[in-house]
Backbone bond lengths (Angstrom), bond angles and torsions (degrees), N, CA, C in turn:
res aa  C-N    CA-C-N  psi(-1)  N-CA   C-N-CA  omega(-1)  CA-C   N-CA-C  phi
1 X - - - 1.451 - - 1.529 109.41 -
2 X 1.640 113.73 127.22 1.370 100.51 162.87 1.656 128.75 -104.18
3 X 0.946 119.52 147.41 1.493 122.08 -173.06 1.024 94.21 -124.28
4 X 2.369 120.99 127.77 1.400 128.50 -172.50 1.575 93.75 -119.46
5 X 1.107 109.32 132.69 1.734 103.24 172.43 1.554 88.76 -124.96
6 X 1.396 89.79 122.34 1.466 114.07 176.47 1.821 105.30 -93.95
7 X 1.307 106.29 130.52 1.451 130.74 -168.72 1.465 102.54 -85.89
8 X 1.165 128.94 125.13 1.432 116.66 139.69 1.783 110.55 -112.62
9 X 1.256 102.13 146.78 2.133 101.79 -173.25 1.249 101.13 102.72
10 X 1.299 114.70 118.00 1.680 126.09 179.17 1.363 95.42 -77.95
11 X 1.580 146.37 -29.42 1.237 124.62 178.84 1.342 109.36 -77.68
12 X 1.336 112.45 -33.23 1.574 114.12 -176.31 1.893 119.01 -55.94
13 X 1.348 103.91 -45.27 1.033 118.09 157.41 1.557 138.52 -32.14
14 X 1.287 86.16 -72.47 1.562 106.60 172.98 1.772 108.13 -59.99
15 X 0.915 137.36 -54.21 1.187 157.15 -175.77 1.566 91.22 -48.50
16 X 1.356 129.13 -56.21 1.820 140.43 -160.68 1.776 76.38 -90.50
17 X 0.633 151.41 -26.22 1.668 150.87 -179.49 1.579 103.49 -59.48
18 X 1.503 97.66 -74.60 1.248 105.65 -170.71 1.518 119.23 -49.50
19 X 1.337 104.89 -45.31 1.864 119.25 -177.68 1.392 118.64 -44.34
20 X 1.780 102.06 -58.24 1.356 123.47 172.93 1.465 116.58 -63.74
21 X 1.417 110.71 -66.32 1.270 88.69 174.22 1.791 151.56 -23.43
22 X 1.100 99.32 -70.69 1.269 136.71 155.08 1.784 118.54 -31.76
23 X 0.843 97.29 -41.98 1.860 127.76 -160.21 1.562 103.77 -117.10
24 X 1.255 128.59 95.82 1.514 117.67 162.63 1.771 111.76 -64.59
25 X 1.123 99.74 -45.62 1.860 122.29 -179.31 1.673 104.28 -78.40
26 X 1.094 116.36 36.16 1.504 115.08 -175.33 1.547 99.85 -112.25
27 X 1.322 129.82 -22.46 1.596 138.02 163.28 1.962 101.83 -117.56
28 X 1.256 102.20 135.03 1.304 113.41 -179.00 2.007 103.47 -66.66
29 X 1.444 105.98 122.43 1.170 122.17 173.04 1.411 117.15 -61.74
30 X 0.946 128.65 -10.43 2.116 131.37 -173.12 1.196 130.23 -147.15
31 X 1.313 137.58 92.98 1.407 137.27 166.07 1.401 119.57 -74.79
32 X 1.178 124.24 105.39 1.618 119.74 158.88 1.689 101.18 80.55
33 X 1.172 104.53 37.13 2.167 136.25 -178.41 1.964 77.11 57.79
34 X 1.148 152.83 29.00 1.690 134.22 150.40 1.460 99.17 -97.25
35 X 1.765 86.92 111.98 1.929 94.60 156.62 1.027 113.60 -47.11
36 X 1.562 103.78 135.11 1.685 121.51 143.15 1.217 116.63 -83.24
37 X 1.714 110.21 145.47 1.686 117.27 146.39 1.605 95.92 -128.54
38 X 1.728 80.37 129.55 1.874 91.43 172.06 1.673 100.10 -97.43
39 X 1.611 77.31 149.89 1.986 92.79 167.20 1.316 92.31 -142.70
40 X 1.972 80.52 141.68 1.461 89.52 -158.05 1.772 96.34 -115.84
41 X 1.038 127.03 121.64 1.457 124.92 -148.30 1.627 106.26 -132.67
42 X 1.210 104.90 118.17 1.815 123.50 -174.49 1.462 101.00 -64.55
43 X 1.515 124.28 136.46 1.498 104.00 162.37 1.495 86.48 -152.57
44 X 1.459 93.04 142.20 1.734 127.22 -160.26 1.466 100.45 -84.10
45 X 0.976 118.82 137.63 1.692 137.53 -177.40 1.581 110.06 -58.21
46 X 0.985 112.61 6.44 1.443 119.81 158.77 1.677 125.28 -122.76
47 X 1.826 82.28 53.23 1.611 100.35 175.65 1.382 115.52 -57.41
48 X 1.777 114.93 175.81 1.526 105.46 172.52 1.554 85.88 -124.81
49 X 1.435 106.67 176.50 1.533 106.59 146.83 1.372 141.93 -35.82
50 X 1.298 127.74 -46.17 1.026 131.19 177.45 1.599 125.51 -56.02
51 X 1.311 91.26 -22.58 1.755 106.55 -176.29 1.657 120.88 -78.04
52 X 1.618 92.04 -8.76 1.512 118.12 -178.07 1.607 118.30 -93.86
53 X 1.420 103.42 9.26 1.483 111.04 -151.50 1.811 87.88 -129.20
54 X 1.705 98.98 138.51 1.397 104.52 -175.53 1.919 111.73 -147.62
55 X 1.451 97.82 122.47 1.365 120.73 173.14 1.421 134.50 -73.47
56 X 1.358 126.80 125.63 1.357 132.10 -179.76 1.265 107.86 -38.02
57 X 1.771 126.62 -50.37 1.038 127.93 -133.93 1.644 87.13 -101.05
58 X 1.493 117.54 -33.15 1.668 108.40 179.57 1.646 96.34 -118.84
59 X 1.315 130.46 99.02 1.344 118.56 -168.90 1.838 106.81 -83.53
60 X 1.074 114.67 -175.16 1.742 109.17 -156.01 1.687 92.97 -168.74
61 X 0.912 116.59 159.76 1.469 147.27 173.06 1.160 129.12 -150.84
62 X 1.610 119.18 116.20 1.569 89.36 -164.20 1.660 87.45 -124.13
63 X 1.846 105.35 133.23 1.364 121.72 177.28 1.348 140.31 -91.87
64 X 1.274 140.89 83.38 1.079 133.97 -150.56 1.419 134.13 -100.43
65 X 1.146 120.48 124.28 1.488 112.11 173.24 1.700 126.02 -47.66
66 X 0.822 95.62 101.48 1.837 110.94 -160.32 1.870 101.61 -57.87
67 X 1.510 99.32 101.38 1.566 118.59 -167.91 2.063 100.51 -135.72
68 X 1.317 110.29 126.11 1.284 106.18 -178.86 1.691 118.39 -48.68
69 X 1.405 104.28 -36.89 1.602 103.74 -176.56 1.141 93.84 -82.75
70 X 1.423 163.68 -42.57 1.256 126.29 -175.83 1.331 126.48 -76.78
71 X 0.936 128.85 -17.96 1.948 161.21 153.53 1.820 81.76 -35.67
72 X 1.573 119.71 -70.82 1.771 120.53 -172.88 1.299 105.93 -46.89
73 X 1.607 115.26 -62.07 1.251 142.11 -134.95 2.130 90.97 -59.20
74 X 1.692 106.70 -58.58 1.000 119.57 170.86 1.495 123.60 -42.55
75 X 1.925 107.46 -59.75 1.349 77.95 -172.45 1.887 108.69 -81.67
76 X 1.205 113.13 25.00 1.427 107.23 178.12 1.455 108.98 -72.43
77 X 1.324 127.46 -19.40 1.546 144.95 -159.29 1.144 102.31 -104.16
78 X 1.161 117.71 -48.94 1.493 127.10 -179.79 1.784 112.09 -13.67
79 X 1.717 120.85 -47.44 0.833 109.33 -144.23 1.915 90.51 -99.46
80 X 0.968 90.09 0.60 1.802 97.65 -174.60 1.668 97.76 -84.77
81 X 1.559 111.81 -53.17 1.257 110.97 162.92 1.808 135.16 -22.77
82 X 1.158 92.77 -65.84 1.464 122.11 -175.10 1.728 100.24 -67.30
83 X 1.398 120.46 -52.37 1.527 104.91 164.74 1.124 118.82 -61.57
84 X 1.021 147.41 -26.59 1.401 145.43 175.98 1.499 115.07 -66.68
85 X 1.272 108.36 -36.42 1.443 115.28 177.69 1.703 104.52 -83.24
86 X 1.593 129.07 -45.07 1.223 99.15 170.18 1.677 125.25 -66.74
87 X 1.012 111.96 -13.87 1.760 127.94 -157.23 1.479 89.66 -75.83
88 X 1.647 111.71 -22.01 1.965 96.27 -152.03 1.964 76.72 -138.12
89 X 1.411 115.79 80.95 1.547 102.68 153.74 1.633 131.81 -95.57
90 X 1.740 99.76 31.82 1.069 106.00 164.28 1.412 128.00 -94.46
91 X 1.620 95.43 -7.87 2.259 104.37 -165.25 1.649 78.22 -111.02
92 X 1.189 102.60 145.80 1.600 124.12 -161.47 2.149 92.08 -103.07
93 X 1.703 97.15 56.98 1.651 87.96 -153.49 2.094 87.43 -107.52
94 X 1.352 103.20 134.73 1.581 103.70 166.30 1.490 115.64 -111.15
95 X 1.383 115.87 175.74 1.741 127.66 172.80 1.669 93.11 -52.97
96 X 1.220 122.08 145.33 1.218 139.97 154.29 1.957 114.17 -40.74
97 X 0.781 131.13 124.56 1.816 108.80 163.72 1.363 113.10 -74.94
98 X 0.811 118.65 157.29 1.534 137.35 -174.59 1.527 107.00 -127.65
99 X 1.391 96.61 135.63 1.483 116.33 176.48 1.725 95.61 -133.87
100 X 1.375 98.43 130.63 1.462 116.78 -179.83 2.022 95.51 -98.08
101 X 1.328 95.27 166.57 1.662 110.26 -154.48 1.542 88.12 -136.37
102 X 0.887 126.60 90.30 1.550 110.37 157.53 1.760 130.63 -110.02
103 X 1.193 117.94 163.36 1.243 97.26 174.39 1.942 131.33 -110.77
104 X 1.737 91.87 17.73 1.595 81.10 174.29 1.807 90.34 -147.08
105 X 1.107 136.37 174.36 1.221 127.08 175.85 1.858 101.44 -88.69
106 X 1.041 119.86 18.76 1.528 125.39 -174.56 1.691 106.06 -64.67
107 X 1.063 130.47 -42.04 1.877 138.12 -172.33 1.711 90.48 -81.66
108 X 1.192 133.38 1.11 1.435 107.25 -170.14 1.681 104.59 -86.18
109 X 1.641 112.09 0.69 1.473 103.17 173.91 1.292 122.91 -86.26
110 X 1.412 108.33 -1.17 1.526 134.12 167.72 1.685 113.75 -81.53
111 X 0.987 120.54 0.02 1.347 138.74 -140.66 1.477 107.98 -84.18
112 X 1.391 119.12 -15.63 1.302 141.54 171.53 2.043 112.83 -81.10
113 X 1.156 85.76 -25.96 1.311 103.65 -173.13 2.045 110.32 -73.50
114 X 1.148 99.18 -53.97 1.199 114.34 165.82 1.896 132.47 16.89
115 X 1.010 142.37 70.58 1.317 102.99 -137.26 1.778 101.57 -86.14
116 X 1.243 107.61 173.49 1.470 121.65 -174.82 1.786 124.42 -25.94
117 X 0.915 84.74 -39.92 1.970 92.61 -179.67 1.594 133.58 -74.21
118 X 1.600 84.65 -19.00 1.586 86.07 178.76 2.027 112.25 -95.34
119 X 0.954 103.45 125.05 1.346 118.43 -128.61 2.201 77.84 -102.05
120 X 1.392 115.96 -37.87 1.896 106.93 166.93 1.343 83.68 -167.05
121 X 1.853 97.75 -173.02 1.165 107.71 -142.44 2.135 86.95 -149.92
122 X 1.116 88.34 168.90 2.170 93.70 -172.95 1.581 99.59 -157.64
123 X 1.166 90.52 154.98 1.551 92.99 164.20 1.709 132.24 -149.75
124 X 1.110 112.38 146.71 1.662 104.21 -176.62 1.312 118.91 -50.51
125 X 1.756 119.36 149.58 1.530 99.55 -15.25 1.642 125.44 -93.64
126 X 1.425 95.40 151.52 1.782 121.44 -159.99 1.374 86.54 -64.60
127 X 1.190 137.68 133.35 1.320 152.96 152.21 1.569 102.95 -97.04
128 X 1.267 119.56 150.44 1.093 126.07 -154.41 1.847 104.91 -107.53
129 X 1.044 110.10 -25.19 1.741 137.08 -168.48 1.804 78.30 -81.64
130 X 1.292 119.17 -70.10 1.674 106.71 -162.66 1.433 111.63 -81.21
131 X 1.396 128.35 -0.14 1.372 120.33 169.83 1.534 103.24 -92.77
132 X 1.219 136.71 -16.89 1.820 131.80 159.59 1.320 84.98 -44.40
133 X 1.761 115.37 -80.93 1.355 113.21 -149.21 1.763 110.58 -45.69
134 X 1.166 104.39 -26.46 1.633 91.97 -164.52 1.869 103.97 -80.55
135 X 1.491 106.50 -24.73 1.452 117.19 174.34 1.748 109.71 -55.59
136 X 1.421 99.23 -72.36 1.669 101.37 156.66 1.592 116.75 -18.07
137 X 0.506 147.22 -59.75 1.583 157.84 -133.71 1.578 110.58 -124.24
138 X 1.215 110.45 -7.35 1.570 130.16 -178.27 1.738 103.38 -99.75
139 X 1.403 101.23 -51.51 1.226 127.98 -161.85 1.951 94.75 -82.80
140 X 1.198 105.52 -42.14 1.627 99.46 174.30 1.508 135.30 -83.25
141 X 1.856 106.21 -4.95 1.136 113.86 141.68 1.460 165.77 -58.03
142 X 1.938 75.68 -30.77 1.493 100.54 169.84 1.233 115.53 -101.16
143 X 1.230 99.57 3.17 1.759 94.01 162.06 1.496 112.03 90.12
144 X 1.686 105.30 13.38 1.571 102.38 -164.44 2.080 98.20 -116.41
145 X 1.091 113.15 -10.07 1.193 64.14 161.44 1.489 117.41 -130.14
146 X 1.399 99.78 147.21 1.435 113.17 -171.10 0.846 110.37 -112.32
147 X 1.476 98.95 -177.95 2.109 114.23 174.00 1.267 122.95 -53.09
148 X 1.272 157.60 172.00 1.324 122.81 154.71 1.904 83.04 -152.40
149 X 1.362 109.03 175.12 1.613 130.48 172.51 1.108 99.36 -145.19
150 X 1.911 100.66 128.02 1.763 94.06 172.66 1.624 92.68 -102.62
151 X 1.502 93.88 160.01 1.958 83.30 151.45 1.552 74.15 -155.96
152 X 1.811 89.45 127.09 1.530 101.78 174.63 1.180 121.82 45.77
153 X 1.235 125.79 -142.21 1.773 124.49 177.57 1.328 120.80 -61.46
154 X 1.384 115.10 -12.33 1.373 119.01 -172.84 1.540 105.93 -105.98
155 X 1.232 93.95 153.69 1.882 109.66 -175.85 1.711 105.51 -137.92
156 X 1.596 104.85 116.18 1.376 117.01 -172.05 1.865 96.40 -83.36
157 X 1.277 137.18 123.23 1.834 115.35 148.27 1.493 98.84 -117.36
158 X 1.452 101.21 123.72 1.511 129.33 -153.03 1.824 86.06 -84.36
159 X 1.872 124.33 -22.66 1.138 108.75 -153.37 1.754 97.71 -92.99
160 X 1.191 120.91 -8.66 1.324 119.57 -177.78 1.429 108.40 -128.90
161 X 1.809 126.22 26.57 0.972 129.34 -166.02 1.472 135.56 32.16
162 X 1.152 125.81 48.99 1.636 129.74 -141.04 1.643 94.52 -139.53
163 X 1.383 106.18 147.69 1.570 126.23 159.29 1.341 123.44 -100.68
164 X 0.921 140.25 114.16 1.669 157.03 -176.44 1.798 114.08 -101.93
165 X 1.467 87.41 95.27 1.778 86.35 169.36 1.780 111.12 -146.90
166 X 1.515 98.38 122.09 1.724 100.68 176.75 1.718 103.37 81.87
167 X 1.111 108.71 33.21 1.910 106.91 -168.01 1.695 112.31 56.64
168 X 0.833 118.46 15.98 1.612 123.53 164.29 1.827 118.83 -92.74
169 X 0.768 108.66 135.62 1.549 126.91 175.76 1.407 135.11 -88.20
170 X 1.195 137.43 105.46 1.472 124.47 162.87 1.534 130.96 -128.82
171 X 1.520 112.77 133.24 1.279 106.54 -152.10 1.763 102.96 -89.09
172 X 1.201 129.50 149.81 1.728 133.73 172.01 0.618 159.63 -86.84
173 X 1.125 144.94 58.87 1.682 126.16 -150.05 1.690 113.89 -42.43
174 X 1.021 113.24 138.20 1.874 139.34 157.52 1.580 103.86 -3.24
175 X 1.701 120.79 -40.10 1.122 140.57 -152.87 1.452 89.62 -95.16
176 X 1.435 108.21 -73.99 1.273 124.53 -173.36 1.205 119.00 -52.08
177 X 1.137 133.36 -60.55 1.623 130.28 162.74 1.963 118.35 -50.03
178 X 1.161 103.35 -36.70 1.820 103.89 169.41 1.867 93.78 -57.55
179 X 1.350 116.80 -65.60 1.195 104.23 173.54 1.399 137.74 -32.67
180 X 1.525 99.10 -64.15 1.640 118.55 169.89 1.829 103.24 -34.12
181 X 1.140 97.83 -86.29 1.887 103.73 -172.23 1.258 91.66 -31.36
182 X 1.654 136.37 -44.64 1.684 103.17 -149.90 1.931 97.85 -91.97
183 X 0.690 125.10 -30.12 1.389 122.33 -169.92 1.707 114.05 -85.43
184 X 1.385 114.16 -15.01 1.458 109.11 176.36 2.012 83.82 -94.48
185 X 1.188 142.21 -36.34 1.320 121.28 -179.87 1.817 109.56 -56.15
186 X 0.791 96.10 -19.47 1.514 96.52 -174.59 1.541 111.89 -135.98
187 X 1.751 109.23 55.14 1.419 129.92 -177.34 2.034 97.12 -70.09
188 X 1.417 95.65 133.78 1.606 102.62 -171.95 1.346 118.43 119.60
189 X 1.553 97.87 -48.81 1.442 98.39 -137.29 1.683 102.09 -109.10
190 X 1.548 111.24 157.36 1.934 92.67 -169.60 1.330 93.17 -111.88
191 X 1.467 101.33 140.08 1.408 137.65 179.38 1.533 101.96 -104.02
192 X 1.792 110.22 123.93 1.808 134.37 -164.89 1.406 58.66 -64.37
193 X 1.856 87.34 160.43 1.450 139.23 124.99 1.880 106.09 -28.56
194 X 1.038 101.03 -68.38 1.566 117.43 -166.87 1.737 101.25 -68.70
195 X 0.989 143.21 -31.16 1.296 147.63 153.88 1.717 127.79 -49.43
196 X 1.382 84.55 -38.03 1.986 99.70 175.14 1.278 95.38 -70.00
197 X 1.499 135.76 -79.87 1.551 132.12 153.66 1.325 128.62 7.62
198 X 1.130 113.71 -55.36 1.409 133.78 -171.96 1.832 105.48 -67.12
199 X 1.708 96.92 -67.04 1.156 108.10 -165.87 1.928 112.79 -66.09
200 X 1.250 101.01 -25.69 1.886 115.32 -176.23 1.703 88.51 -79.22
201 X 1.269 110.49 -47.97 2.280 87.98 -179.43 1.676 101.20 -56.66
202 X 0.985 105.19 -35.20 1.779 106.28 -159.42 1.212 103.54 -67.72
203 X 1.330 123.56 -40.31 1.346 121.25 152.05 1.313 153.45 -106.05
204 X 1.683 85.15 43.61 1.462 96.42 166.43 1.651 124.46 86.71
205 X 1.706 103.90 -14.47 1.532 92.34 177.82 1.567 104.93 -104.95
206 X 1.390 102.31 176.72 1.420 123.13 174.19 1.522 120.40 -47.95
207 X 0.893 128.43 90.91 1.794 154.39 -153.37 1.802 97.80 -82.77
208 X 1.639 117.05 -15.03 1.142 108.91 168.25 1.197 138.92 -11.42
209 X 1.716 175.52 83.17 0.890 118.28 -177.36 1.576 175.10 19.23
210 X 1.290 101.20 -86.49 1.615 156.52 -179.70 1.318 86.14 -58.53
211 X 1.697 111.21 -81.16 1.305 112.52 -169.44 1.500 124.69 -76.43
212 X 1.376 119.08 17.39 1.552 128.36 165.23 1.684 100.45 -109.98
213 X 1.934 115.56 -25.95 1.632 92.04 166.38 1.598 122.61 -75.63
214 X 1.211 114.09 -14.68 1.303 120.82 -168.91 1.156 107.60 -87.79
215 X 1.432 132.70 -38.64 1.350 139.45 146.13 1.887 118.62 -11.67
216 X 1.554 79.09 -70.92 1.628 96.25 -173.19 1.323 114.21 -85.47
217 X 1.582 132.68 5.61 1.570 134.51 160.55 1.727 96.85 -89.40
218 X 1.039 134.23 -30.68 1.434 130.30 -162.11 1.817 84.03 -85.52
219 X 1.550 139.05 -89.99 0.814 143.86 133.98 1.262 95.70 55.39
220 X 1.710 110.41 -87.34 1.345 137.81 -151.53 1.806 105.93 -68.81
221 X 1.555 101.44 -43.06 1.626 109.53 174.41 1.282 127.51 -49.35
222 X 1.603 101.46 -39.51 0.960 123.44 -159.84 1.610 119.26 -87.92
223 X 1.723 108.16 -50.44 1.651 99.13 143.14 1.009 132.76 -52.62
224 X 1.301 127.28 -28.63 1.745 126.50 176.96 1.112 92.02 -75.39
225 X 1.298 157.59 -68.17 0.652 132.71 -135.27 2.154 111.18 -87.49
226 X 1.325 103.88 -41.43 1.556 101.48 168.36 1.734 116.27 -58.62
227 X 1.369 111.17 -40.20 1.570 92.73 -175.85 1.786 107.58 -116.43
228 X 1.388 79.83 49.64 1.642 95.51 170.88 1.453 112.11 31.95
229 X 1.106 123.23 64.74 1.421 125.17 163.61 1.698 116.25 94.19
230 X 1.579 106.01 -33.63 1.147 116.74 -177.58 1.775 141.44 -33.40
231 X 1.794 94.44 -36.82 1.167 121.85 -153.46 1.801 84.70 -129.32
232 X 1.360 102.69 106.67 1.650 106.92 -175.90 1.314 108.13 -103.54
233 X 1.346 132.58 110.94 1.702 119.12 166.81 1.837 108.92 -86.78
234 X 1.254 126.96 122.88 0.907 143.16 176.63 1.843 131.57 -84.89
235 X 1.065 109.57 138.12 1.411 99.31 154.42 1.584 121.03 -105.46
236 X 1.264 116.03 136.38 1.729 112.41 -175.60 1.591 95.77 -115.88
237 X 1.670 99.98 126.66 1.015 121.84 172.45 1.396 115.14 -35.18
238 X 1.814 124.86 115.59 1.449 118.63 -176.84 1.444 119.35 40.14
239 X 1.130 109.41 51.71 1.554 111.91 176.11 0.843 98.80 -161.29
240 X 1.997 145.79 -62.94 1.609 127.07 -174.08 1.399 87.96 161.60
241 X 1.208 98.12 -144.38 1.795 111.78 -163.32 1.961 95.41 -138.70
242 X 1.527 97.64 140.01 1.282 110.93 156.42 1.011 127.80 -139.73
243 X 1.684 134.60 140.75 1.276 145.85 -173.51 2.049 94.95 -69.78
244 X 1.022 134.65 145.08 1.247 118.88 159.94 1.642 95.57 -145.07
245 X 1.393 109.38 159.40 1.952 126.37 165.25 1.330 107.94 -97.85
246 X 1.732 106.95 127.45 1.853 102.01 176.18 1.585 87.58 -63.00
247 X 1.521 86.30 160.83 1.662 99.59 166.83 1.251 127.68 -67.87
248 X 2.221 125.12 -15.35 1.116 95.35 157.52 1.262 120.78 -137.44
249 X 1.609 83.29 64.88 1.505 88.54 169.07 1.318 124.05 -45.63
250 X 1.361 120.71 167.68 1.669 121.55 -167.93 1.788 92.75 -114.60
251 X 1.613 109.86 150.39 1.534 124.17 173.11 1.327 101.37 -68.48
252 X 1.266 115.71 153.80 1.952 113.05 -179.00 1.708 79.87 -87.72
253 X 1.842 98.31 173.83 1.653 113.54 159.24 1.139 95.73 -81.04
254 X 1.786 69.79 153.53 1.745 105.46 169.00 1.378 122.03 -71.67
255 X 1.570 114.48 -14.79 1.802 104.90 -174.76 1.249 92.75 -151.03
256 X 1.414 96.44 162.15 1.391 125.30 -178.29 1.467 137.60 -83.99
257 X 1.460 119.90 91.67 1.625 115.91 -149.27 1.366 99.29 -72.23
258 X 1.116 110.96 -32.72 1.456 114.51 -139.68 1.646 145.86 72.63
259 X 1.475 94.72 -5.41 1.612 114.64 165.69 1.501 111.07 -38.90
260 X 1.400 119.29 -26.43 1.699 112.97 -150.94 1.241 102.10 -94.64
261 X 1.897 131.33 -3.73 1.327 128.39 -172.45 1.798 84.65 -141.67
262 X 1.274 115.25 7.53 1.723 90.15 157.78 0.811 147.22 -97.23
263 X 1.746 96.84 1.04 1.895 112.76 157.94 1.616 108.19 -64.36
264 X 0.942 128.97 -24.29 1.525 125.03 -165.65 1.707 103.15 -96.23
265 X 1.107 134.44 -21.04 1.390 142.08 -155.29 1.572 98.03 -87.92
266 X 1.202 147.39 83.54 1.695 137.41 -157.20 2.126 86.26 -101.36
267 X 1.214 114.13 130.84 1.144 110.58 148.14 1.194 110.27 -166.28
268 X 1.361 132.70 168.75 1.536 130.15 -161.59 1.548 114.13 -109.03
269 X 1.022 112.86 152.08 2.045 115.80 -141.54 2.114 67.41 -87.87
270 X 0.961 158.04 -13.29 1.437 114.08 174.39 1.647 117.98 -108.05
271 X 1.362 102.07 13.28 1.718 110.13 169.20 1.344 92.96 -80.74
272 X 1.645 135.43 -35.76 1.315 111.58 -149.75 1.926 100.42 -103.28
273 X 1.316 112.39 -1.49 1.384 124.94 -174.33 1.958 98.49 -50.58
């Protein structure tokens, strides 16, 4: 699992720089026995929207040095945000959490004031061990972070039924994901006719036929179509079906630009000033 905490404040930064660096054991390595790798990612005060926006499949936190104009700047976006999320209820995408950075407990009598998004709050000096915990707990509010299974390029999250490959998303049906888990555990290899049967009573779904081929043609669209061809589910002549990887397939990135939802985000550079 990766977890990105996006920085705003060049001291703040530097400061979470120094800790980590230095320190492999300075952010807890495992949630729920799934490794973490944190990336810890600078972003310049001439953020956009998109940078505010956070995915199941790459979850994010973004921490800020608690400054009145960026406190504006945010909720100025807010509302660009929020269309984007009703406009698109197919990407399983929420508000970023926000963790405010301050450096004295002096603003906490303002603390009522707060507006809606900032989800907790820390203060100097930032220890790096209790701002995970507060990420944790940021991140488990919003419901984003979940279980996940990798196998290879592919990423199962069993809690929103979804496939994760290359920062792309796809959501499952009940059918489709029982499928998914069994054929990426056993990527290669062909699984009978009479085995699909087997495994759909065992768990409970409709063992029909029909409704295990239709399963596995939707299934099939649907990986082709998210990892662009990469990830082939097959039928083998009188023998069954196998999931297989071309051989060269490509590794997804490691981080999250946000390029892939900032074509859709329309707002005008002096609303967000």
């Amino acid at each position: 699992m990766q977890i990105t905490l996006k920085i705003i404040g060049n001291q703040l930064f530097q400061d979470l720089l120094t800790q980590t660096k230095g320190n492999s054991n300075a952010l807890p390595r495992s949630f729920r026995d799934d490794p973490i790798d944190w990336h810890l990612t600078y972003v310049p005060d001439n953020f956009a929207p998109e940078d505010l926006l956070c995915f199941p499949d790459y979850p994010c936190v973004l921490v800020v040095q608690a400054k009145d104009s960026t406190v504006e700047k945010i909720q100025s976006m807010e509302k660009h945000m929020f269309g984007f999320i009703r406009g698109n209820p197919d990407i399983p995408v929420v508000q970023c959490p926000v963790i405010m950075a301050f450096q004295s407990p002096a603003p906490m009598h303002h603390s009522d004031d707060f507006p809606d998004f900032v989800s907790d709050w820390i203060f100097a000096p930032i220890v790096a061990e209790e701002l995970a915990r507060r990420v944790f707990l940021a991140l488990k509010r919003k419901n984003v972070l979940k279980k996940q299974h990798r196998y290879g390029l592919l990423t199962l999250i069993p809690d929103s039924r979804s496939v994760a490959f290359d920062e792309r998303l796809s959501r499952l049906t009940p059918s489709e994901y029982t499928l998914a888990e069994l054929f990426v555990s056993r990527l290669g290899k062909v699984i009978t006719f009479n085995e699909l049967v087997q495994f759909f009573n065992a768990s409970g779904k409709s063992s029909a036929s029909n409704n295990i081929r239709v399963a596995i043609y939707q299934l099939r669209l649907k990986l082709d179509t998210l990892t662009k061809s990469q990830f082939l589910l097959t039928n083998i002549y009188r023998q069954g079906y196998c999931l297989r990887q071309r051989s060269n397939a490509q590794p997804p990135r490691n981080n999250m630009s946000g390029s892939d939802v900032k074509e859709h985000i329309r707002y005008s550079s002096t609303e967000i000033k």
